[in-house]
C-alpha positions in Angstrom: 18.6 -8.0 -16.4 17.4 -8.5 -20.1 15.5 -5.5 -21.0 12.8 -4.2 -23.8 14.3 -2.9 -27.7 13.3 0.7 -27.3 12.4 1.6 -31.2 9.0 2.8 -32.0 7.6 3.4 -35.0 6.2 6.7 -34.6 3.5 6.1 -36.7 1.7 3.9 -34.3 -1.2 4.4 -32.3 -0.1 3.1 -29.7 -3.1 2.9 -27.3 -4.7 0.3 -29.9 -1.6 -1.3 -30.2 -1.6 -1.9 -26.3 -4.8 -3.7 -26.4 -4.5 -5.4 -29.3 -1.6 -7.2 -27.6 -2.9 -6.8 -24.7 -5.5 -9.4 -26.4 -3.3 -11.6 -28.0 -1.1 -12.2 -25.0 -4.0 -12.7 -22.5 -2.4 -9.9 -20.8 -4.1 -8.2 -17.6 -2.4 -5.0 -17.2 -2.2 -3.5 -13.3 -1.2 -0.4 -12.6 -0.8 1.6 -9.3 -2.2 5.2 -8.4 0.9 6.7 -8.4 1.3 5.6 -12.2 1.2 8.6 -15.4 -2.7 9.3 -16.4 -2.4 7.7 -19.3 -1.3 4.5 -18.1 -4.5 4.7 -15.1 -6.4 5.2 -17.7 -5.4 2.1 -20.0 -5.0 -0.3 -17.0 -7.5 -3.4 -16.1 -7.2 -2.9 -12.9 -5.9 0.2 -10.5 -4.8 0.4 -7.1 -2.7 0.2 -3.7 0.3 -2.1 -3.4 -2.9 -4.4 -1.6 -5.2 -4.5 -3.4 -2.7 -5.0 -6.9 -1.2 -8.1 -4.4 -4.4 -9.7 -4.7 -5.3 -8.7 -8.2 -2.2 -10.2 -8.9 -2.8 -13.5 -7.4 -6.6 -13.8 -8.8 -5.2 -13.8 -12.2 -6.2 -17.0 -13.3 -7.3 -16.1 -16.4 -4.3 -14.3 -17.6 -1.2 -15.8 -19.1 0.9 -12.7 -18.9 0.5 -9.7 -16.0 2.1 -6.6 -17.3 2.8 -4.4 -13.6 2.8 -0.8 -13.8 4.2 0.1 -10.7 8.1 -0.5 -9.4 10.1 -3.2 -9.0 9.1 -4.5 -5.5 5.8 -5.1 -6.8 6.0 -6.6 -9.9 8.2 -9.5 -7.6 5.4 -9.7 -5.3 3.3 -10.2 -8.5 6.0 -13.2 -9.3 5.7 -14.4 -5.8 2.4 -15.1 -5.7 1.6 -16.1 -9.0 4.1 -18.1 -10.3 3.0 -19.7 -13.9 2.5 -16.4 -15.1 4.9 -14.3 -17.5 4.9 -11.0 -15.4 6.6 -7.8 -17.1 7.0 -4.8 -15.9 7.6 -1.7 -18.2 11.1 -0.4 -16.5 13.0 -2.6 -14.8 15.4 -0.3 -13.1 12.0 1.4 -11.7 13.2 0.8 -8.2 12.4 2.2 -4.6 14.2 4.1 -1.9 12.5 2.1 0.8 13.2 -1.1 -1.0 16.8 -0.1 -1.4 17.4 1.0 1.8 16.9 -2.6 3.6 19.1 -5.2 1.8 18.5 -8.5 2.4 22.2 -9.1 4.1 21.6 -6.4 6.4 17.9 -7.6 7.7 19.8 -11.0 8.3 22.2 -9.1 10.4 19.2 -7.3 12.4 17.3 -10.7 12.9 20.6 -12.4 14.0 20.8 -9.5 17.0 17.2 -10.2 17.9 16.2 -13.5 17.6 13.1 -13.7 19.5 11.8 -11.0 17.1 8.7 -10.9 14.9 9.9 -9.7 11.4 7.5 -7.7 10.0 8.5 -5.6 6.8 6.2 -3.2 4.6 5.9 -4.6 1.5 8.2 -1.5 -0.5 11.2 -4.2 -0.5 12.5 -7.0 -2.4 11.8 -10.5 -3.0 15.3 -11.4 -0.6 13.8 -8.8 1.6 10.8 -10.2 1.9 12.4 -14.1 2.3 13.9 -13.3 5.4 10.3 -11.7 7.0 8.0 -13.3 8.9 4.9 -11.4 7.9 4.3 -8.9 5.0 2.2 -5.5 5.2 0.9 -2.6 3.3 -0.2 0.5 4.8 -3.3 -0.5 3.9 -3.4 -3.6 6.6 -0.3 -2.4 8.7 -2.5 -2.1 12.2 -4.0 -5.9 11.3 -0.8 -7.2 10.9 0.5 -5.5 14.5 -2.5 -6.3 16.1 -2.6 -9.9 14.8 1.1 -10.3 16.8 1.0 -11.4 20.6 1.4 -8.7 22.5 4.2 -10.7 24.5 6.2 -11.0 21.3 8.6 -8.1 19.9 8.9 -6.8 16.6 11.4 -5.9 14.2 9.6 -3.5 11.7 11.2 -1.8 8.5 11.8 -0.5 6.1 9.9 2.6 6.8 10.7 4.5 10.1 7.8 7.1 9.8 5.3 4.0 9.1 6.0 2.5 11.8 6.7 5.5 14.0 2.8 6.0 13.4 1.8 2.3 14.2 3.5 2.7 17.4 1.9 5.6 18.5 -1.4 4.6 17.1 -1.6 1.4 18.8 0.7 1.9 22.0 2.6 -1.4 20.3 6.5 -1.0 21.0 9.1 -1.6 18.0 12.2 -1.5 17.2 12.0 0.5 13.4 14.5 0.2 10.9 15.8 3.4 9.4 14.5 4.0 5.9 11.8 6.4 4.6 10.3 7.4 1.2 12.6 10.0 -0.7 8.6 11.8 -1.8 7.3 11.4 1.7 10.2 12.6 3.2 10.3 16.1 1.4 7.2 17.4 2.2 7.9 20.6 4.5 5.5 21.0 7.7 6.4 24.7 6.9 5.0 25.0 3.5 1.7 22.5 4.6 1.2 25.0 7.5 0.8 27.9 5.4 -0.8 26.1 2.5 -3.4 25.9 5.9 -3.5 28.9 6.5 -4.3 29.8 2.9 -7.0 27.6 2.5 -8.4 27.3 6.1 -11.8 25.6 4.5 -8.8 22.8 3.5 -8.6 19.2 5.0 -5.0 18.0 5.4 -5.1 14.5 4.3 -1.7 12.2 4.7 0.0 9.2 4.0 2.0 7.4 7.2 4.9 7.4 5.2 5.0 11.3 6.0 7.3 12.0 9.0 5.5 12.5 12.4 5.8 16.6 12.6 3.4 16.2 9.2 1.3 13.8 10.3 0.6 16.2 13.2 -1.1 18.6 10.8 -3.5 16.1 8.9 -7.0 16.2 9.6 -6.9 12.6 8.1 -3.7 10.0 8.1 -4.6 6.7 5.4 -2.8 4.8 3.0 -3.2 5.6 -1.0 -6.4 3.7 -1.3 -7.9 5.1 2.3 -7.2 8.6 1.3 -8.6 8.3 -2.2 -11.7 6.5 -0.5 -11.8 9.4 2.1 -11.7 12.2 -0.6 -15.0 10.5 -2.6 -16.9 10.1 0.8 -16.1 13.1 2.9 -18.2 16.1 3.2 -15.6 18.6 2.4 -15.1 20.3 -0.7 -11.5 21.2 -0.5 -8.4 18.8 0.0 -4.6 19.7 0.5 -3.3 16.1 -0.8 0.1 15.2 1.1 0.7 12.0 -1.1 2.4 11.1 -4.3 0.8 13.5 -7.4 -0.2 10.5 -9.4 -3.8 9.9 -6.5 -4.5 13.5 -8.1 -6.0 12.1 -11.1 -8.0 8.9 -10.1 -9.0 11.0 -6.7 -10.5 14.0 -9.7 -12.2 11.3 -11.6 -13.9 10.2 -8.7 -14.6 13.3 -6.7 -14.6 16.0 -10.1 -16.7 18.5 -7.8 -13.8 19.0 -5.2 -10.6 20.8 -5.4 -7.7 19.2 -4.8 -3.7 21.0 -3.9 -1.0 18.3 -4.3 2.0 19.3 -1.2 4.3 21.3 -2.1 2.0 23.3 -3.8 3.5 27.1 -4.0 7.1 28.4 -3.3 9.3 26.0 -4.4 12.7 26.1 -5.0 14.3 24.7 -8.1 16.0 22.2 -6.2 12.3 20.8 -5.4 10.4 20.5 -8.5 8.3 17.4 -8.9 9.3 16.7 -5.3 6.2 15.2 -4.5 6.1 13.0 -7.7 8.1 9.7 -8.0 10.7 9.3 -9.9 10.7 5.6 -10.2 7.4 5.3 -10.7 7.3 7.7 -13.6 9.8 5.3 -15.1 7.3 3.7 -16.2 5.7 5.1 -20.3 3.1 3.9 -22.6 5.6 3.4 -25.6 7.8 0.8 -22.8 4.4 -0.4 -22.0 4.1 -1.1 -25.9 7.3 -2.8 -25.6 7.2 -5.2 -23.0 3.8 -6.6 -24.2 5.5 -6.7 -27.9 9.1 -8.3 -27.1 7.6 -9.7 -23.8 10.5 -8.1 -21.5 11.8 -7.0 -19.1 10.7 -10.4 -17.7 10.3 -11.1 -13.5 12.5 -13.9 -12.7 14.1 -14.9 -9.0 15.4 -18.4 -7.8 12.2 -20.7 -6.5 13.6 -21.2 -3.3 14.0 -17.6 -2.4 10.3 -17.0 -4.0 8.9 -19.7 -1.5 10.5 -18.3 1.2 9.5 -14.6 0.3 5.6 -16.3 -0.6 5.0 -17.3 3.0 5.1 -14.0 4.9 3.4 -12.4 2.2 0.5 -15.5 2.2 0.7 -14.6 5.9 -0.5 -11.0 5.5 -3.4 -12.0 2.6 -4.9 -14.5 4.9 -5.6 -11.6 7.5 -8.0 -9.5 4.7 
């Protein structure tokens, strides 16, 4: 894949530079939560891999859409929004889930369970996506299952502990394919149960991509958005945060009278720093944000046939709300 040049002339202030392009190209810039401060802060528009989705597709305006986020989601961007250029900073800003469930290997699952419903979180790619029946987020996820027959199996993937919590939450049987989230996946029920113990006036608040023996310690389970939402409207004043870092700072912005403790928070080893923090995601940089609106690359591009196959389970999951 073509990518951006990477000089920059130091001298540059590179905040007006962003929007002054950002003019010039009729560029909307999205970025998700789990994005660097800075880049938050300069985006049009901020949020879950849902709401972005739709942000994405109501671009009319816009002639280029610049995603800050990973890979998976500046396809979806592509997918549903065709006529527009769509960068994305990195373009090796990938995803373990995503990688984890090639689309070769869902083909080989669907073949050995043909009377399957296909139903994939959206953290995978465009192939991924062509061979699902129906897209969600963890936003929607319990819509989407409860929006099934209940006569009808599912196949859902690529995240285990996601659906692991669907199942339990609805009393809907799956069969889960094996991935998980290499930041959801490290957080220790250990260390959260004395970071409890610590701060007993503390809510535990959780994303489903945590494993199950986690989630059994949150006083609240929600996806990015629903946990942000829950922090600004709850009556606590204390929050230990058991989601990527990057929530921290749009969750302070809109709740600056409560304190917040990201998971891990104390104790770690060096083999764990910035274990809770993405490393794809922090890919992502204001000077390559610079550059792709400059040189107008690293472009989205995928065959037409696979992006109207990967459009219609992901049209699927926006027509439910």
């Amino acid at each position: 894949m073509p990518t951006a040049a990477t000089s920059v002339d130091p001298r540059l202030d590179l905040f007006a530079e962003i929007d002054r392009l950002r003019r010039e190209r009729k560029a909307v810039i999205l970025a998700h939560y789990y994005q660097d401060p800075d880049i938050q802060d300069l985006a049009d528009h901020l949020g879950d891999s849902l709401e972005l989705a739709k942000r994405a597709r109501d671009a009319k305006d816009a002639e280029v859409i610049l995603f800050c986020g990973v890979h998976f989601m500046a396809e979806t961007a592509k997918i549903v929004n065709p006529s527009k250029t769509v960068l994305i900073p990195d373009v090796t800003a990938g995803c373990s889930l995503a990688e984890q469930c090639p689309a070769d290997q869902l083909r080989a699952w669907k073949h050995k369970h043909p009377d399957h419903v296909v139903v994939m979180y959206i953290n995978c790619s465009a192939a991924t996506k062509a061979e699902s029946d129906v897209i969600c987020t963890s936003s929607n996820a319990e819509r989407v299952i409860r929006s099934i027959p209940a006569d009808k199996p599912i196949l859902f993937g690529p995240d285990k502990n996601l659906g692991a919590h669907l199942m339990k939450k609805l009393g809907r049987k799956m069969d889960l394919w094996p991935g998980a989230c290499m930041v959801h996946e490290t957080f220790s029920a250990q260390k959260i149960a004395a970071l409890k113990a610590r701060h007993p006036d503390a809510k535990f608040i959780a994303h489903p991509e945590c494993e199950d023996h986690v989630l059994l310690l949150a006083d609240y389970v929600g996806s990015t958005s629903k946990l942000l939402e829950f922090v600004k409207t709850d009556a606590g004043r204390k929050y230990i945060v058991g989601t990527e870092t990057g929530i921290l700072h749009t969750m302070h912005k809109a709740a600056p009278d409560k304190e917040l403790i990201a998971v891990p928070y104390e104790d770690r080893t060096a083999a764990c720093q910035g274990c809770n923090s993405c490393p794809h995601m922090k890919k992502n940089t204001v000077e390559k944000i610079y550059l792709a609106l400059r040189d107008l690359q690293p472009r989205i591009e995928m065959p037409e046939a696979m992006r109207l196959r990967a459009l219609k389970p992901l049209e699927r999951m926006l027509a439910l709300g």
